[in-house]
N, CA, C and O atoms as a MOPAC input file, in Angstrom:
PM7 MOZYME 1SCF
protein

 N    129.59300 1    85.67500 1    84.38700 1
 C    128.53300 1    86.59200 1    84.81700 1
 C    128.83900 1    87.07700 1    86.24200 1
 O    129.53500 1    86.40500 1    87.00300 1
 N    128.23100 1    88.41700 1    86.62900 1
 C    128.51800 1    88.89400 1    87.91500 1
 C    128.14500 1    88.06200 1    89.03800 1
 O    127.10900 1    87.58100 1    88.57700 1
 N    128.26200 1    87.57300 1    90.15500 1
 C    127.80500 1    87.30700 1    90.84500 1
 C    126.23300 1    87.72500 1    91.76700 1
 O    125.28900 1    87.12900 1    92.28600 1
 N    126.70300 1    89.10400 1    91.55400 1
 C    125.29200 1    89.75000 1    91.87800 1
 C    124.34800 1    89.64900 1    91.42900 1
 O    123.38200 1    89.22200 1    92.06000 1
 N    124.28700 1    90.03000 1    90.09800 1
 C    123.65800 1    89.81800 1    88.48600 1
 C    123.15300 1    88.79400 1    88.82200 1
 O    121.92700 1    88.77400 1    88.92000 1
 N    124.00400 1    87.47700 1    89.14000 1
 C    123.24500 1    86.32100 1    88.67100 1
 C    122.09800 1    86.02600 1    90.35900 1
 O    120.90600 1    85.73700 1    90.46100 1
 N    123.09800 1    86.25800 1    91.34200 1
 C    121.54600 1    85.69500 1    92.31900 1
 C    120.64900 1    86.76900 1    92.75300 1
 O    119.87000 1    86.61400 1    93.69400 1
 N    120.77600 1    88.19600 1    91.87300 1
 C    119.47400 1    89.16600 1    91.72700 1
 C    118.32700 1    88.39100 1    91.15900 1
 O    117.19200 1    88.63900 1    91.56600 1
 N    118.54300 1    87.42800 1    90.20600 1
 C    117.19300 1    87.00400 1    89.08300 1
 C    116.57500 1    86.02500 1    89.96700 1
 O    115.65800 1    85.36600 1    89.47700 1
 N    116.94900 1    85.77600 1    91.34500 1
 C    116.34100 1    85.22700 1    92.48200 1
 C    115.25400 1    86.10100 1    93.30100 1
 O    114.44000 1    85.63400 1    94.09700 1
 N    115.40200 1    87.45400 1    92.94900 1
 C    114.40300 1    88.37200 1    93.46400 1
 C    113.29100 1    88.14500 1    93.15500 1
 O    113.27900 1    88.53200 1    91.98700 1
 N    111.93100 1    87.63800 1    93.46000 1
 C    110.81700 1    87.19200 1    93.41300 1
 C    109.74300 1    89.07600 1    92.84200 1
 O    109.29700 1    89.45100 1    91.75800 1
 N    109.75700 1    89.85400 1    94.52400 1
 C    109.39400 1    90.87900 1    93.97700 1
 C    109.90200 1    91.47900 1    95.65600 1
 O    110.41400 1    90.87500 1    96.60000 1
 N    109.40000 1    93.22300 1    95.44400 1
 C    109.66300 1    93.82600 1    97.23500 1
 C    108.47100 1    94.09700 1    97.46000 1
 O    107.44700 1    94.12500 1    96.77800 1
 N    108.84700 1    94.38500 1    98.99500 1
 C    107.27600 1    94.66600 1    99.86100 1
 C    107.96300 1    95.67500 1   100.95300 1
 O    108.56600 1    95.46600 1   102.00500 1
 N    107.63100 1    96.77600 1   100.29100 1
 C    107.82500 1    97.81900 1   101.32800 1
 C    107.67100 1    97.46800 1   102.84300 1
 O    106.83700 1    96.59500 1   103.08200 1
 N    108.34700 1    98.01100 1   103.91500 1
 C    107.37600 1    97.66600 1   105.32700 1
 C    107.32600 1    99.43900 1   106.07900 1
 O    108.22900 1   100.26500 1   106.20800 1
 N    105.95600 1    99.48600 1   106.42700 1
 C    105.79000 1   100.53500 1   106.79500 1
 C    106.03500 1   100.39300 1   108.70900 1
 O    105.90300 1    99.23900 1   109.11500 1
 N    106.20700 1   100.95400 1   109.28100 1
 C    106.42000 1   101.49900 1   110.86800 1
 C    105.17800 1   102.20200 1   111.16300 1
 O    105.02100 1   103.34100 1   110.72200 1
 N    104.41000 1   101.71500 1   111.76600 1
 C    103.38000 1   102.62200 1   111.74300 1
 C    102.49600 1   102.43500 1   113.41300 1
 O    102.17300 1   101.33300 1   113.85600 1
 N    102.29400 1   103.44500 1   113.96300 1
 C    101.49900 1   103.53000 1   115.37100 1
 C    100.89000 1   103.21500 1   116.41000 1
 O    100.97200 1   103.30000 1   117.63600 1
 N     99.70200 1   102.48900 1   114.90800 1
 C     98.74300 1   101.70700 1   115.49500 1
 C     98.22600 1   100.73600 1   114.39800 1
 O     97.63400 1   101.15100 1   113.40200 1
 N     98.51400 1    99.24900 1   114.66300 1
 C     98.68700 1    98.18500 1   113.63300 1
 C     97.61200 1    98.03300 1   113.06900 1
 O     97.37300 1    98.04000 1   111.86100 1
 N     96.54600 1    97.81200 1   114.42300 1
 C     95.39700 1    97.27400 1   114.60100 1
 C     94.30400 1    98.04700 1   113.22400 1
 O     93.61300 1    97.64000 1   112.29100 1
 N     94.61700 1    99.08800 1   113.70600 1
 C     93.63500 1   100.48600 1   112.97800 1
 C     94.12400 1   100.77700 1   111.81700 1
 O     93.57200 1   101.70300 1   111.22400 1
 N     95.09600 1   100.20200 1   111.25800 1
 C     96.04400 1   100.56100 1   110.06000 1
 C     95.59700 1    99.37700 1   109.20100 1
 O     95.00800 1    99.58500 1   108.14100 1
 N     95.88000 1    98.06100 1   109.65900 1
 C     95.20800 1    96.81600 1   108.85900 1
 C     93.29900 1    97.41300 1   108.94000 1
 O     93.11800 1    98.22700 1   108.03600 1
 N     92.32500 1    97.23100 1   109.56700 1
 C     91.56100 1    97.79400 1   109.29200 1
 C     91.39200 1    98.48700 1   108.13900 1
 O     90.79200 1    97.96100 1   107.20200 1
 N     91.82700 1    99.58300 1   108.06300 1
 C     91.84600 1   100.68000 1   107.20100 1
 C     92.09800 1    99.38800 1   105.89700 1
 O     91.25100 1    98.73300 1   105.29000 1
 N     93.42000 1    99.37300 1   105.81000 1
 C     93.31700 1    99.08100 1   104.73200 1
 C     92.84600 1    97.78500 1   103.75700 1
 O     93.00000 1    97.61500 1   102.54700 1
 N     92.18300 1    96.90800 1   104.82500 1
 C     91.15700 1    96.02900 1   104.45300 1
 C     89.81400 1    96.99600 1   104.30800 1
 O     89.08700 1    96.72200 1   103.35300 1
 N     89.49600 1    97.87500 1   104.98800 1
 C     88.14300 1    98.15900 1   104.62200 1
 C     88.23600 1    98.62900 1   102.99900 1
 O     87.27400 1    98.51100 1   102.23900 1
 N     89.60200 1    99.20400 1   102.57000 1
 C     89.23800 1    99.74900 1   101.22900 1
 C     90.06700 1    98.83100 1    99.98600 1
 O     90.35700 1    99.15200 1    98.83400 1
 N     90.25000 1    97.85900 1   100.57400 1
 C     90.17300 1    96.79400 1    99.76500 1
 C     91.50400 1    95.63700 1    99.33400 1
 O     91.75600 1    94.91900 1    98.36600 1
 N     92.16200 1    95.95300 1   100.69700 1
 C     93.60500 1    95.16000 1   100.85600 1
 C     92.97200 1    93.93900 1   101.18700 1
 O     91.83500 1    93.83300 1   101.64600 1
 N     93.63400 1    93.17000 1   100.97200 1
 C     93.99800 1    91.34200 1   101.38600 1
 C     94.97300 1    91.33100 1   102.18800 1
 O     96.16200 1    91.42200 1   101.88200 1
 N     94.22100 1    91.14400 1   103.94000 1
 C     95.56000 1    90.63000 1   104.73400 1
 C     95.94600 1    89.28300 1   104.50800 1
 O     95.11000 1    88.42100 1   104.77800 1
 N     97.29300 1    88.85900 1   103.96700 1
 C     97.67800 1    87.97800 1   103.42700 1
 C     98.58500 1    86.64300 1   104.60100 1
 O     98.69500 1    85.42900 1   104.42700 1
 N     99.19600 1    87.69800 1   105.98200 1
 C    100.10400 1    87.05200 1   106.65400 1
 C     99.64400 1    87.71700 1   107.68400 1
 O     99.19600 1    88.83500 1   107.42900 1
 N     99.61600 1    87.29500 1   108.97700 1
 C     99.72700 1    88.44700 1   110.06700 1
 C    100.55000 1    87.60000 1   111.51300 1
 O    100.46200 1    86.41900 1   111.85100 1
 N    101.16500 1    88.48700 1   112.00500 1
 C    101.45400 1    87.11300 1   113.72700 1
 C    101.65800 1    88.35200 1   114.70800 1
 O    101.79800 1    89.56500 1   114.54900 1
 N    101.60700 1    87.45300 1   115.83500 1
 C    101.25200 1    88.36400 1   117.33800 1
 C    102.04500 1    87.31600 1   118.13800 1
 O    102.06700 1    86.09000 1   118.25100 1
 N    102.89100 1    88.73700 1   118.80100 1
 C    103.14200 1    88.30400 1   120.36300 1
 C    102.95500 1    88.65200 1   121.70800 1
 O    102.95500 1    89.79300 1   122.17100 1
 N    102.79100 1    87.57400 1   122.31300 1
 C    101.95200 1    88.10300 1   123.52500 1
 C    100.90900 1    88.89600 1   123.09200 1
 O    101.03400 1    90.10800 1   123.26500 1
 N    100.05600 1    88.54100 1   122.64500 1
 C     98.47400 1    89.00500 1   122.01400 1
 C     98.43400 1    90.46300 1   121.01000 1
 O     97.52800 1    91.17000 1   120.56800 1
 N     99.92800 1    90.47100 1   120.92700 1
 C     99.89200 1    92.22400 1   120.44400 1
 C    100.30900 1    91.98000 1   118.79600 1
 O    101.31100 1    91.28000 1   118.65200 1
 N     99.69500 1    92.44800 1   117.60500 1
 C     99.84900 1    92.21700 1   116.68000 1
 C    101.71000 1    92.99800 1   115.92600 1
 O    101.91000 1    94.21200 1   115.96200 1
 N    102.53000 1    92.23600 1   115.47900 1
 C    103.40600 1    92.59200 1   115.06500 1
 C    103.95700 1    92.69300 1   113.96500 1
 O    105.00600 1    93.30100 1   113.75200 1
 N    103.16300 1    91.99000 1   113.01200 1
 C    103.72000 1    91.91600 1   111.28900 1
 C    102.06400 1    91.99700 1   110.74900 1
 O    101.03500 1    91.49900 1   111.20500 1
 N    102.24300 1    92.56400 1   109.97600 1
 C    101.17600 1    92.24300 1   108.80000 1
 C    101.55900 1    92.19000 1   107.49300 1
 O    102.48600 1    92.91700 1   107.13900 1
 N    100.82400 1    91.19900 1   106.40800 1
 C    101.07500 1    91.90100 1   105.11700 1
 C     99.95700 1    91.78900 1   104.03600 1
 O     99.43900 1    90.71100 1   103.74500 1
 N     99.67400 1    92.79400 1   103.55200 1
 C     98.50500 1    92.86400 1   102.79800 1
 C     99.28100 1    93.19200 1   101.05900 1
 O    100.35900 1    93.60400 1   100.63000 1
 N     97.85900 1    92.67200 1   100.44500 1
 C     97.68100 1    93.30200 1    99.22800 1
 C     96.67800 1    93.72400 1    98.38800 1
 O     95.45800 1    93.63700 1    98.52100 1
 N     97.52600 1    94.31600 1    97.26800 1
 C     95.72100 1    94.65800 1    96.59100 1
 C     96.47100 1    94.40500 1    95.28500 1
 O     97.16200 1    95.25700 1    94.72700 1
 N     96.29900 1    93.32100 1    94.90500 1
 C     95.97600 1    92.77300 1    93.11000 1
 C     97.59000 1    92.14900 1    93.05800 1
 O     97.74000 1    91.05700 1    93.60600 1
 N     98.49500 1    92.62700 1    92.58700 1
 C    100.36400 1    91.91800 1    92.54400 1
 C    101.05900 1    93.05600 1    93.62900 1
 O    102.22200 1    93.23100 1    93.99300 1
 N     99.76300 1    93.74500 1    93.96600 1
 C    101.31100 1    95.43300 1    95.03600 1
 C    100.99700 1    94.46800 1    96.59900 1
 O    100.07300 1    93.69600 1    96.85500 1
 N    102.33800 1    94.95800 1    97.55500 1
 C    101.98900 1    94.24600 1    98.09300 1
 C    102.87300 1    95.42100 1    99.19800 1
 O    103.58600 1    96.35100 1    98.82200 1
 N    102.51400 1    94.97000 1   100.83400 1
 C    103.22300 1    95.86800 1   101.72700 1
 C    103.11200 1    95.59200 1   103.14600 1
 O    102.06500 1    95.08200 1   103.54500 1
 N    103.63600 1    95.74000 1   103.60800 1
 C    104.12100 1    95.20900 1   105.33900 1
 C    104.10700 1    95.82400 1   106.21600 1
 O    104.80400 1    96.83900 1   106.19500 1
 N    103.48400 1    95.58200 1   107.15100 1
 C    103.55100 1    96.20100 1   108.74100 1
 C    103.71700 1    96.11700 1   110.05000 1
 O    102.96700 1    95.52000 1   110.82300 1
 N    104.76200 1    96.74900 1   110.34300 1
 C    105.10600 1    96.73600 1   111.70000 1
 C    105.23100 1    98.00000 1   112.90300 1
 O    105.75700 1    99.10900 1   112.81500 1
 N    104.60400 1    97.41500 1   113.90700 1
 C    104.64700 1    98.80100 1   115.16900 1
 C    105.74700 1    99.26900 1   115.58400 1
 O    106.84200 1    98.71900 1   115.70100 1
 N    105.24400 1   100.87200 1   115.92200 1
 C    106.53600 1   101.24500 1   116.46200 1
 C    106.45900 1   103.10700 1   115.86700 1
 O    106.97000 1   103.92800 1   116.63000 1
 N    106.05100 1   103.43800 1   115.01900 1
 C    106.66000 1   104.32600 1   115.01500 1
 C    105.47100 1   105.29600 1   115.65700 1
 O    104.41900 1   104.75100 1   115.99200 1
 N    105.62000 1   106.62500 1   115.82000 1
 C    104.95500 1   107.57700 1   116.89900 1
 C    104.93000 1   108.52700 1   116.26900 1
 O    105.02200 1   109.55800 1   116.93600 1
 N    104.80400 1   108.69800 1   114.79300 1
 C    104.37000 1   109.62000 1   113.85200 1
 C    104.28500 1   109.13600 1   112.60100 1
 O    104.75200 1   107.99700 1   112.59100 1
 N    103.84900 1   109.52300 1   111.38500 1
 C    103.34400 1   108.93900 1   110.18200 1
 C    104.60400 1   108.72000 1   109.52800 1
 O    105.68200 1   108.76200 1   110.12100 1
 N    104.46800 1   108.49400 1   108.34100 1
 C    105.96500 1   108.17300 1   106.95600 1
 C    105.87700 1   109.61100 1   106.58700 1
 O    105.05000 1   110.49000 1   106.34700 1
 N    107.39500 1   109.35600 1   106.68100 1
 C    107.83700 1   111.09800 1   106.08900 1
 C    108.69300 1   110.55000 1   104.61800 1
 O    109.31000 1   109.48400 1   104.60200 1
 N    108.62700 1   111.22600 1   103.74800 1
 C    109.31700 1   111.49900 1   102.09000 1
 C    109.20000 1   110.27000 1   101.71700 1
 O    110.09600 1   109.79600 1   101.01800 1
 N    107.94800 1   109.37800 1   102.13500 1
 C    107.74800 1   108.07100 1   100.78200 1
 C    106.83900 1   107.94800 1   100.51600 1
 O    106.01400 1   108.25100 1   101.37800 1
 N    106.33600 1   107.46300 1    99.26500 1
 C    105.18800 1   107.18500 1    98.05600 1
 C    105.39900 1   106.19500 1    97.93900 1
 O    106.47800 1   105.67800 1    97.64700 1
 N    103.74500 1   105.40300 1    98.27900 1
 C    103.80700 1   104.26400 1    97.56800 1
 C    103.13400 1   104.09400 1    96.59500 1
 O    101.99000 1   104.54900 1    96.58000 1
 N    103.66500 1   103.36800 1    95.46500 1
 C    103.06700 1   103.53200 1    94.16200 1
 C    102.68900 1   102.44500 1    93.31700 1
 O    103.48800 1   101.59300 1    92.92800 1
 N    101.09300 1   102.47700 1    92.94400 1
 C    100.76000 1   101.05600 1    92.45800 1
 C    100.55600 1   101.23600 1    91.06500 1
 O     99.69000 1   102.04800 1    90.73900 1
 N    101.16100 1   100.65800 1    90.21500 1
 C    101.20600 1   100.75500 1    88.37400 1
 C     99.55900 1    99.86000 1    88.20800 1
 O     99.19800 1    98.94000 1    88.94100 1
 N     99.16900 1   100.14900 1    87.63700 1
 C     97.44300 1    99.72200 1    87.47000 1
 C     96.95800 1    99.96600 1    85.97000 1
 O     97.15000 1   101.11100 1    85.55900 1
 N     96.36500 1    99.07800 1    85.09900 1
 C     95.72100 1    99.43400 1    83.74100 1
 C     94.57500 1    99.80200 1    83.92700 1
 O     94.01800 1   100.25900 1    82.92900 1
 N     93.76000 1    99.76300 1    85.24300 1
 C     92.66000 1   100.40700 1    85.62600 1
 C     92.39800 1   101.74200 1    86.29900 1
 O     91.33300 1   101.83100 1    86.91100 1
 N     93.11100 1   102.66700 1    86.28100 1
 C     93.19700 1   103.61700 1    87.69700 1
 C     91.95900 1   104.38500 1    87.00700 1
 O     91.82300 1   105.25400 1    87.86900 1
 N     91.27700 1   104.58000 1    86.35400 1
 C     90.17100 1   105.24000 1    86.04900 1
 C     88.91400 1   104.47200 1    86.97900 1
 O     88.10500 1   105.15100 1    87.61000 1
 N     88.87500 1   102.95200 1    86.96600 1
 C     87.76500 1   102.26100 1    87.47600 1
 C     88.15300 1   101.82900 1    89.11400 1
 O     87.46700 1   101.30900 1    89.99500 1
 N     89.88700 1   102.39900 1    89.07700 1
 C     90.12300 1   102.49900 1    90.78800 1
 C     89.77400 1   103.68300 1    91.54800 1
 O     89.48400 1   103.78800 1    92.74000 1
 N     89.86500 1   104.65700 1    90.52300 1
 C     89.35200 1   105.96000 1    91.24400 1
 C     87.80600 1   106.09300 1    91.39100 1
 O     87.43700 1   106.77600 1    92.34700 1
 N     86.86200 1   105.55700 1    90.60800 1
 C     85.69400 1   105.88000 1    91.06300 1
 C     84.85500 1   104.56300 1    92.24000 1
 O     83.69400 1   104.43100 1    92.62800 1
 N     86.02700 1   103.84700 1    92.47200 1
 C     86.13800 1   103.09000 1    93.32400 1
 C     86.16400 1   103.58100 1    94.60400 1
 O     85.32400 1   103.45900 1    95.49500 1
 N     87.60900 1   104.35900 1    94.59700 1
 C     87.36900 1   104.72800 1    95.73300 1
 C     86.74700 1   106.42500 1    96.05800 1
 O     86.73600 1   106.92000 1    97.18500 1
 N     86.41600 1   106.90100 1    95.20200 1
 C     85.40900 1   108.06200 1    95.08200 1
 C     83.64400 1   107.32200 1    95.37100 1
 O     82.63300 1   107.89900 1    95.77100 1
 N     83.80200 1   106.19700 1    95.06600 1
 C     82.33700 1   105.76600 1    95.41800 1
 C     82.14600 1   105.40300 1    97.16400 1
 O     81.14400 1   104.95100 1    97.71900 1
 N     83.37600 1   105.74800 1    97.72800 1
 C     83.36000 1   105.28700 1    99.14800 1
 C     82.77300 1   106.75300 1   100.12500 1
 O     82.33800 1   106.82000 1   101.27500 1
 N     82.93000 1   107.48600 1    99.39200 1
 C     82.49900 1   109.19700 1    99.47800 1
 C     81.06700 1   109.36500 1    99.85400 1
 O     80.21300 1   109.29600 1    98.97000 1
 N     80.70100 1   109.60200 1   101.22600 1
 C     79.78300 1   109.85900 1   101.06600 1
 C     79.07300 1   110.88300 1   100.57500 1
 O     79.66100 1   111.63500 1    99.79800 1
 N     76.99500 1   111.28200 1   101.06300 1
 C     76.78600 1   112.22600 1   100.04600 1
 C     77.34200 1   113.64200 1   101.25100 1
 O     77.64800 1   114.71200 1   100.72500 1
 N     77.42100 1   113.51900 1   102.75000 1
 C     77.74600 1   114.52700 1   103.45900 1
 C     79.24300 1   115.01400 1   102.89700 1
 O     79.71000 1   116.09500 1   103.25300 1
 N     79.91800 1   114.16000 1   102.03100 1
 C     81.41600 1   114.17100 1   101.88900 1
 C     82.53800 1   113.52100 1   102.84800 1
 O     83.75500 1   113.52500 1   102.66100 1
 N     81.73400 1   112.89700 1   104.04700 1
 C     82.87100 1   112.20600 1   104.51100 1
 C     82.70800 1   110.73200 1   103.88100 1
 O     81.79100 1   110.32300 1   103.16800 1
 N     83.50600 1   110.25400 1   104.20100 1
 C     83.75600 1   108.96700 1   103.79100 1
 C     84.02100 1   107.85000 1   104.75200 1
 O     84.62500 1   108.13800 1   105.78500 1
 N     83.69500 1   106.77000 1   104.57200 1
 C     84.13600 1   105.29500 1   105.30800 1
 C     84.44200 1   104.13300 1   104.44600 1
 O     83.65500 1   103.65500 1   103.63000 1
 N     85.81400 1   103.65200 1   104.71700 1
 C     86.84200 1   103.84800 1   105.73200 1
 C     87.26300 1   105.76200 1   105.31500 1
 O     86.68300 1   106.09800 1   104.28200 1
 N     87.80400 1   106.48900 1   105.71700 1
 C     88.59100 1   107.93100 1   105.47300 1
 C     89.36300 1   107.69600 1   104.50700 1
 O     90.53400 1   107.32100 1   104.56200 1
 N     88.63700 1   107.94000 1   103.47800 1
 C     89.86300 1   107.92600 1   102.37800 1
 C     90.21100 1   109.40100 1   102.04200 1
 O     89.36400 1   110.22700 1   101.70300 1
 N     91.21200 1   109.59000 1   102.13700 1
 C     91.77000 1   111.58900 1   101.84400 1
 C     92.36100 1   111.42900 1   100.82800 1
 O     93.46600 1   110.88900 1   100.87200 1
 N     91.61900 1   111.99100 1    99.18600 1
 C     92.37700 1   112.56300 1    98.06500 1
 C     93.56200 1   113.31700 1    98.31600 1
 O     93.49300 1   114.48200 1    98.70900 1
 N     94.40900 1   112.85800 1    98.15700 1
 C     95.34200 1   114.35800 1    97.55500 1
 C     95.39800 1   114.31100 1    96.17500 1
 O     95.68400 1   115.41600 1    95.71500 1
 N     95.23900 1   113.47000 1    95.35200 1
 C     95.22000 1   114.78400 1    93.84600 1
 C     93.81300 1   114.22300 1    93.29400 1
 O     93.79400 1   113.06100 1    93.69900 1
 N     92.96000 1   114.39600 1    92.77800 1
 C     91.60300 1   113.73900 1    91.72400 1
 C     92.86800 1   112.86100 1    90.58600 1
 O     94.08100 1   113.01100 1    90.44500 1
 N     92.10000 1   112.16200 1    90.09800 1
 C     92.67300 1   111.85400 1    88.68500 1
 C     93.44200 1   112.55600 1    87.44000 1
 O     92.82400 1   112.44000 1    86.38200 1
 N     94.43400 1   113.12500 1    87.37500 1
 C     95.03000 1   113.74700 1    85.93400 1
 C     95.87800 1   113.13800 1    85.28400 1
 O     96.32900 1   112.04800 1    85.63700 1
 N     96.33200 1   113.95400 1    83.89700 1
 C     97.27600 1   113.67800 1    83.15300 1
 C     98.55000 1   114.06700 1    83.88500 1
 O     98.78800 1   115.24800 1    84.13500 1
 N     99.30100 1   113.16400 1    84.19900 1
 C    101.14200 1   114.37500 1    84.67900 1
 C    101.95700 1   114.34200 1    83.63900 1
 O    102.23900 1   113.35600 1    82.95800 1
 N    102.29500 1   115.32300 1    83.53300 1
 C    103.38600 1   115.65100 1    83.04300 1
 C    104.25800 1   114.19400 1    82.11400 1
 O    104.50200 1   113.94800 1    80.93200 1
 N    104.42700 1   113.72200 1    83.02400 1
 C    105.60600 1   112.10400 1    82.57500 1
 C    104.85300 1   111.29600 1    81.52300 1
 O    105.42000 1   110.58700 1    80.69200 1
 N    103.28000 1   111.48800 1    81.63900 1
 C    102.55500 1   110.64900 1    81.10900 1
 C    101.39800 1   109.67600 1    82.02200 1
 O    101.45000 1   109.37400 1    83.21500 1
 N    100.55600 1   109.38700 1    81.19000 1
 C     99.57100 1   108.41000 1    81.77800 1
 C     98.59800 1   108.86900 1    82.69500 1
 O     98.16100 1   109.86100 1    82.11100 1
 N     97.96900 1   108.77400 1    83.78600 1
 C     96.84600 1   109.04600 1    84.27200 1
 C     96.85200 1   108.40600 1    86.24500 1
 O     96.82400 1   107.31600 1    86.81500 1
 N     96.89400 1   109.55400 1    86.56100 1
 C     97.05100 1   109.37000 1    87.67900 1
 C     96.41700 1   109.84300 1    88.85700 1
 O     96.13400 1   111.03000 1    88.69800 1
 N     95.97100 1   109.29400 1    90.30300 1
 C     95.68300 1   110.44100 1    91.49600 1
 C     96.10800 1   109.32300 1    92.79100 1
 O     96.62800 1   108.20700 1    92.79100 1
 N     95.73200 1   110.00200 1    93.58700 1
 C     96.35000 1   109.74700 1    95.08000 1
 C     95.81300 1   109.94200 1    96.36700 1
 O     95.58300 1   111.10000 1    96.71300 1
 N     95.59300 1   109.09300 1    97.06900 1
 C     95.11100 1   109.21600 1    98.57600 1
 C     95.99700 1   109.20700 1    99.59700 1
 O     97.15600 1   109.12900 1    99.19000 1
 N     95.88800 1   109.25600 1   100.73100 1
 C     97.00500 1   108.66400 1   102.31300 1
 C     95.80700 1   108.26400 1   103.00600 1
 O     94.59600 1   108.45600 1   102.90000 1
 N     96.64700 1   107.60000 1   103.79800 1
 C     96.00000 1   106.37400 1   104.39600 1
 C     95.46600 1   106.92800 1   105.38900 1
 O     95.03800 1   108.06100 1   105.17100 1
 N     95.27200 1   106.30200 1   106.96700 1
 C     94.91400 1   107.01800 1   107.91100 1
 C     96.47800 1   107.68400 1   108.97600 1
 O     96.68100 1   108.62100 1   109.74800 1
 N     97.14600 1   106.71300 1   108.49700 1
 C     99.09600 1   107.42900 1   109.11300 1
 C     99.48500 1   108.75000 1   108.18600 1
 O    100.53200 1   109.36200 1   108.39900 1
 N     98.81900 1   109.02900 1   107.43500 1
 C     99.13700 1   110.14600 1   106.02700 1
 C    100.12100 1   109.78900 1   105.11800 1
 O    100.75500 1   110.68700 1   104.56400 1
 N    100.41200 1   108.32100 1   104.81200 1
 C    100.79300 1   107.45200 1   103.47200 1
 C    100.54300 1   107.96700 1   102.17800 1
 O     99.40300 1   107.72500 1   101.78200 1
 N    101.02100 1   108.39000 1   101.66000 1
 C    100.58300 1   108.39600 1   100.37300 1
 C    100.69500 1   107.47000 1    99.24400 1
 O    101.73400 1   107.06800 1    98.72200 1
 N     99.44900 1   107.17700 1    98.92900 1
 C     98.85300 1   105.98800 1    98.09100 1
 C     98.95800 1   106.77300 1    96.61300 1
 O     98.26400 1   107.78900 1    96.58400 1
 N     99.74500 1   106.47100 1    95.30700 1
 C     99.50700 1   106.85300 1    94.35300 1
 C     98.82300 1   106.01700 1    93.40100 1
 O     99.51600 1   105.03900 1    93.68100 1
 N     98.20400 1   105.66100 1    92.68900 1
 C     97.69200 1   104.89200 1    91.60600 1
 C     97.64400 1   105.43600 1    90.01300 1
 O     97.04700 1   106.34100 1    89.42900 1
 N     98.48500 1   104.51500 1    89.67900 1
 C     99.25000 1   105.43500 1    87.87200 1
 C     99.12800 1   104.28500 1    87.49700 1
 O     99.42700 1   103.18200 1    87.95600 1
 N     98.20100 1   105.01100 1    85.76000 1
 C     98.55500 1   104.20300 1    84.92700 1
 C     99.18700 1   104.63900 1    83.75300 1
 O     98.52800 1   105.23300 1    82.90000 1
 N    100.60200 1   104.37700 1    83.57700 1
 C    101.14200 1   104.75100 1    82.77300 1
 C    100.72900 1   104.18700 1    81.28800 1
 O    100.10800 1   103.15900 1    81.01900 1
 N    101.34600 1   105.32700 1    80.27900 1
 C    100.82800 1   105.18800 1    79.01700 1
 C    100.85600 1   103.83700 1    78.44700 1
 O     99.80500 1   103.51600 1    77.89300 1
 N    102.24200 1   102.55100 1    78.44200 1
 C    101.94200 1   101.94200 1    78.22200 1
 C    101.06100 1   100.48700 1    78.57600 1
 O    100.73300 1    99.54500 1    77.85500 1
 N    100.85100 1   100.77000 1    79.99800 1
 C    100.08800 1   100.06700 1    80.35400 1
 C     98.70200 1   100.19400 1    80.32500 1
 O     98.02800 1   100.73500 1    81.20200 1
 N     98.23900 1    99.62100 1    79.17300 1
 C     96.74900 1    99.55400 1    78.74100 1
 C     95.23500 1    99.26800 1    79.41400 1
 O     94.85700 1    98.09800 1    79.35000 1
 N     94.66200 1    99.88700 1    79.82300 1
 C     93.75600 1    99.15400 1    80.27400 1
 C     93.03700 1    97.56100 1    79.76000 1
 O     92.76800 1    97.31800 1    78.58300 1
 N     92.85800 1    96.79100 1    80.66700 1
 C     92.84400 1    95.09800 1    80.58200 1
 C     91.15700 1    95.05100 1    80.54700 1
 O     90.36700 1    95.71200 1    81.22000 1
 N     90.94900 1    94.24100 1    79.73200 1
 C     89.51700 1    93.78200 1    79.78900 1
 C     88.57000 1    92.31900 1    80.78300 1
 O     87.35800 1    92.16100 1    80.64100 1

C-alpha cells in the first residue's frame, strides 16, 4: 500500500482557520448565532486561537488579517437546512435588522447540482453556505 494512502486514514477531519481582524467580535458573532467555542488561548491577555463549532463543522481563528476572506466558502452539508434557515431567519427582526447581523446572500433554493440550499457572511463577509444535498435526508 502507498505510504500516503495508508497514514491519510489517520486524518480524523479539517478545520479551516480563518485570519480575521478582530477575534474578539468574530467569536462573539459566531457564538451569538449558534457556534460552540470549543478551544480558545491568549497571550499576553490578547486572544489568539479560537475554535468553534456548530454540530460535526468545525473552524479556527486567528488575528491578523486587515481585511475580510477573499475567494472562500465555507460549507456546512446539513439534513436540516430548511429548519437552519428559519433559524436563522427567525433572528430577523420585525424592523429587518437583525441580532447578531446575520446578512443573507441567497434565501433558500434548489441549485442547479441538486439539493437545497442558502447562505449568509459573517460579520468579516465569510460566506457561510448551508446545503443539503439530495442524498442527505433530513434526520428525525
Amino acid at each position: 500500500m502507498n505510504a500516503v494512502a495508508d497514514a491519510a486514514r489517520s486524518v480524523e477531519k479539517s478545520s479551516p482557520m480563518l485570519i480575521v481582524p478582530d477575534m474578539e467580535a468574530t467569536v462573539r458573532w459566531y457564538t451569538a448565532i449558534g457556534f460552540t467555542l470549543e478551544d480558545s488561548y491568549e497571550d499576553a491577555g490578547e486572544l489568539i486561537f479560537a475554535r468553534l463549532s456548530l454540530g460535526k463543522g468545525e473552524l479556527t481563528l486567528s488575528p491578523g488579517a486587515s481585511t475580510g476572506p477573499q475567494n472562500v466558502r465555507l460549507w456546512f452539508l446539513t439534513g436540516r437546512v430548511d429548519e437552519l434557515y428559519r433559524v436563522f431567519k427567525g433572528m430577523q427582526q420585525a424592523d429587518g435588522s437583525v441580532s447578531p447581523e446575520v446578512r443573507f446572500e441567497e434565501e433558500v433554493y434548489e441549485p442547479f447540482y441538486g439539493g437545497r440550499q442558502f447562505s449568509i457572511r459573517d460579520l468579516n463577509g465569510m460566506p457561510l453556505i448551508f446545503w443539503q444535498p439530495a442524498w442527505l435526508r433530513p434526520s428525525d
